[in-house]
Structures are given as C-alpha cells and as structure tokens.
C-alpha positions in Angstrom: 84.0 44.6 30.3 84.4 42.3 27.2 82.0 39.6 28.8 79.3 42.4 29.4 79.7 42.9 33.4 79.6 46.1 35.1 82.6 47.9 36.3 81.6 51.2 37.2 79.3 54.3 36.1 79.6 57.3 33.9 77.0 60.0 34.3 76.8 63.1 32.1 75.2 66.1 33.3 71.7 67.3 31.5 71.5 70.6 32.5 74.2 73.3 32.2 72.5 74.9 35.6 75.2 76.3 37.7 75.1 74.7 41.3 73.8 76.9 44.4 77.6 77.8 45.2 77.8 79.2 41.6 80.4 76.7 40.3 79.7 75.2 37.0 78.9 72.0 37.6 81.5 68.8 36.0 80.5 67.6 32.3 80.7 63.9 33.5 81.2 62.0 36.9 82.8 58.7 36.4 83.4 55.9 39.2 87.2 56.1 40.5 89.4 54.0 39.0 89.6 50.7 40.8 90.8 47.0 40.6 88.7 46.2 38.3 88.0 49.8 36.4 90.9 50.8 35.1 89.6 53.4 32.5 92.6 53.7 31.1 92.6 49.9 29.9 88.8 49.5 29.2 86.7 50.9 26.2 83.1 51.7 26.6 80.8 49.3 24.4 83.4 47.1 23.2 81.4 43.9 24.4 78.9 44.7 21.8 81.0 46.4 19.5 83.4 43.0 19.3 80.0 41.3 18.2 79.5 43.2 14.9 82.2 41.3 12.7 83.0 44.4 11.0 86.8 44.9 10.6 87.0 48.5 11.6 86.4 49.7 14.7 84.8 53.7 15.4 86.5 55.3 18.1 85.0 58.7 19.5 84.6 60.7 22.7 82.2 59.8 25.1 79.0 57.2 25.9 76.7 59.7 24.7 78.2 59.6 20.7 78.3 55.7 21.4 74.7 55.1 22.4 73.6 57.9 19.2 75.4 56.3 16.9 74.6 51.9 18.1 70.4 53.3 17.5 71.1 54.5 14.2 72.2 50.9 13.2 75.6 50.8 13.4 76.7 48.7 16.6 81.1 48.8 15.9 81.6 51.9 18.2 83.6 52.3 21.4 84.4 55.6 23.5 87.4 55.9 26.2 86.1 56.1 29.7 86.9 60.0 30.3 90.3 60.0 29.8 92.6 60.1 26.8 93.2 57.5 24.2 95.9 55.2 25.9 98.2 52.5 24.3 96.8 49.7 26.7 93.2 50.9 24.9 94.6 51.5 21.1 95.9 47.6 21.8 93.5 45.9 23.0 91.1 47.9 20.3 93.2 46.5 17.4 92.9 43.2 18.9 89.4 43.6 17.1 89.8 45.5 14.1 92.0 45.9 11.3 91.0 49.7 10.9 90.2 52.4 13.9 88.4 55.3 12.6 89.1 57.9 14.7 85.8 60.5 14.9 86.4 62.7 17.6 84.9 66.3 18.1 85.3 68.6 15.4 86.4 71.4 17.7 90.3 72.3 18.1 90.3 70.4 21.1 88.6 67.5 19.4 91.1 67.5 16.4 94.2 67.6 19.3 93.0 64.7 20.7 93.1 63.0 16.8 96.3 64.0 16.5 97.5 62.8 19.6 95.4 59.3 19.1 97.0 58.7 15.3 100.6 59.2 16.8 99.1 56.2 19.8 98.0 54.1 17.0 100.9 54.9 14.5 103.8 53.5 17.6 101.7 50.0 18.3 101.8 49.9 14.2 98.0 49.5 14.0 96.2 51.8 11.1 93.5 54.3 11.5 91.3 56.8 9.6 89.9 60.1 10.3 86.0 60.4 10.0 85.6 63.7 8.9 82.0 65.7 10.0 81.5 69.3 8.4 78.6 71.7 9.7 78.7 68.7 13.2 80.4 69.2 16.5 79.9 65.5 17.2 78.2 62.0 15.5 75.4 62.1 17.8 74.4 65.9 15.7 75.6 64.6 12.8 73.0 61.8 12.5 70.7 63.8 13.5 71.1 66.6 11.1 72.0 63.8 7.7 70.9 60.5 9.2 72.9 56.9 9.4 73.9 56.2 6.1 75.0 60.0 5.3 77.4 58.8 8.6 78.2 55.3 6.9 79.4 57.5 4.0 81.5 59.4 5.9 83.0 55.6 7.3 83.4 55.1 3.6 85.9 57.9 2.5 87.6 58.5 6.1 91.1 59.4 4.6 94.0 57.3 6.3 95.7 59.3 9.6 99.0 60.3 7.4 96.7 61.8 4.3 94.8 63.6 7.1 97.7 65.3 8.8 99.2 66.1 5.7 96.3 67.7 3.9 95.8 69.6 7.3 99.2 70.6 7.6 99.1 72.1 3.3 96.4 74.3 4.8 98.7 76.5 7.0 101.3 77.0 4.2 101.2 79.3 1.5 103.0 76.4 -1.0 103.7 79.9 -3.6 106.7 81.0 -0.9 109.4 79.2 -0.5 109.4 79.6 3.6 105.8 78.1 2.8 107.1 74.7 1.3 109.6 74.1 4.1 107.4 74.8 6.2 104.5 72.7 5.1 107.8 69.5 4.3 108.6 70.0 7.8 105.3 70.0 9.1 104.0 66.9 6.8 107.4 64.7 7.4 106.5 64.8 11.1 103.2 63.3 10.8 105.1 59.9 9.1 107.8 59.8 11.9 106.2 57.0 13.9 104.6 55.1 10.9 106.1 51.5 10.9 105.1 51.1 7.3 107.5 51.5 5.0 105.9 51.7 1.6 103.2 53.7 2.9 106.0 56.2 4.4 107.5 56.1 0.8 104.0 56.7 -0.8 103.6 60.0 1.2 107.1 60.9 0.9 106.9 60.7 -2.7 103.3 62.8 -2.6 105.0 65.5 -0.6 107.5 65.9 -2.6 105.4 66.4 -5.6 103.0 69.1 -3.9 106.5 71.1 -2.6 108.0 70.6 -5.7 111.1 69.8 -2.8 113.0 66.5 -3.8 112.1 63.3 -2.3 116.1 62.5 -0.9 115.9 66.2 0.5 
C-alpha cells in the first residue's frame, strides 16, 4: 500500500510449459481480493513511485514492466494489480501526478486497454499521454533493446491522449474520399467527447477541421 505494507502476492509464470493435464497454465496468480486488497483500488509500486517528485506518473501493465523499468533508473512507475485501469485507481493516481503516461502493450489488446484508460482519465478530468514504443511489445524489451534514456525520450514526446486518438483514427481514413473525411470527423470528434477541457476540445476541433477540410461549426 502507500506506506509500503504488504497486501497480497502476484506471481507470473516463467515457463510457458503446459501442465500434466495439458491446460496452459494462467499468465499470473494474484491473491483474492480481500479487505484490505482491493486490486481494483491499489496500484503496484506507488509507495515508491509517490517518492520520486516527478509530476507525471507511468502507468503500464504488469509488475514485471514496473520492476524493468525502476532498475533502469527511473523509479515514477505503477502497474494495476491484474485487472483493468479503474476510476478508484486513475484517482487516487492523479492524487500524485499532474500527467499519467499511459505505456501499455503495443499489441491490439494493449492499445484497447489505452483507449479504454484515456476515456477513465478524460471523465475524472485528469490528463494523460501515450508513450509510444516501435519495434517493442512492452518497456521491459524496449530498454532492453535502446536503453533508459532512449525510454526517457520516449517520456519526452508522449503526444497528449486526444492527439493520439486522433492521429490513430486519420490512419483508417482515406482523407482523398469524401466518406473518408466523415468518417475519420466522426471517428476523431468521439475521442474529445469526455474531455472537460474546453480550450483543448477547441484546439482539436479546430485541427480537425483543418485536416478534413470539414468546417469547425459542422
């Protein structure tokens, strides 16, 4: 917890073996949820991660991307306990940070999660960015493959969660068409629904507009 005792365990498997009855064996085994584990209301590492004074916060999948990345020198990292990202987490998260970077798997179920973690974040009004790994399933290879301070870098220029939507959603659209740029307006304009911020709603309104050539009051 936030004081630095022990609620419960996580263990992740080392072998991909499958066990004598032939089932593949579970990823990770995590204590039940309890009185005092709630996983849905604790983040992994936060006691230490509180302690950096940095003013953004890394949020990724497991303990495993944690532990990688706190060696490599950089200690303001927290993982959810198993689960999804929850609103009891993404608040008591912002509590601590003015900024969650959100650095997730780059596989599609990865970049699901993302999405569904900026829309979290966008409802409580916090802000967040999107680290963005190419050639890396996960921070722990990344750092690996590039070392820490290609990964700080990457911190750097994490674009915010509407810029990353919206440059994810251009990339399904063929903006030449005309079914292409309502497509990609409607597609973009859903990413700013929950955003509490107006100028920064009007900002990517305005951007949109420009790439679709589609007015701004449309």
């Amino acid at each position: 917890d936030l004081r630095g005792n022990v609620l419960g365990f996580g263990g992740r498997i080392i072998s991909d073996s499958p066990l004598p009855s032939g089932k593949k064996p579970a990823k990770y085994l995590n204590t039940s949820n309890t009185p005092v584990f709630d996983k849905g209301r604790n983040l992994f590492s936060l006691n230490l991660a509180k302690k950096s004074n940095e003013r953004r916060m890394i949020l990724c999948e497991g303990y495993m991307d944690v532990i990688s990345v706190y060696q490599a020198g950089i200690p303001n990292i927290v993982a959810t306990l198993g689960t999804a990202f929850t609103e009891n987490q993404a608040k008591l998260l912002s509590k601590y940070c003015d900024e969650i970077l959100l650095c997730y798997d780059s596989d599609e179920a990865g970049k699901a999660a993302t999405r569904r973690a900026i829309e979290i974040i966008n409802s409580i009004g916090a802000k967040a960015r999107v680290i963005e790994m190419k050639d890396a399933k996960d921070p722990d290879e990344y750092i690996r493959t590039n070392g820490a301070q290609m990964f700080k870098n990457l911190m750097d220029e994490a674009p915010s969660s509407s810029e990353y939507l919206i440059k994810n959603a251009r990339k399904n659209f063929n903006l030449d068409s005309e079914d292409g740029k309502i497509g990609y307006v409607s597609k973009a304009v859903e990413s700013l629904v929950n955003i509490r911020d107006s100028i920064e709603v009007d900002a990517y309104i305005k951007k949109i507009a420009k790439e679709s050539k589609i007015s701004v009051d449309a």
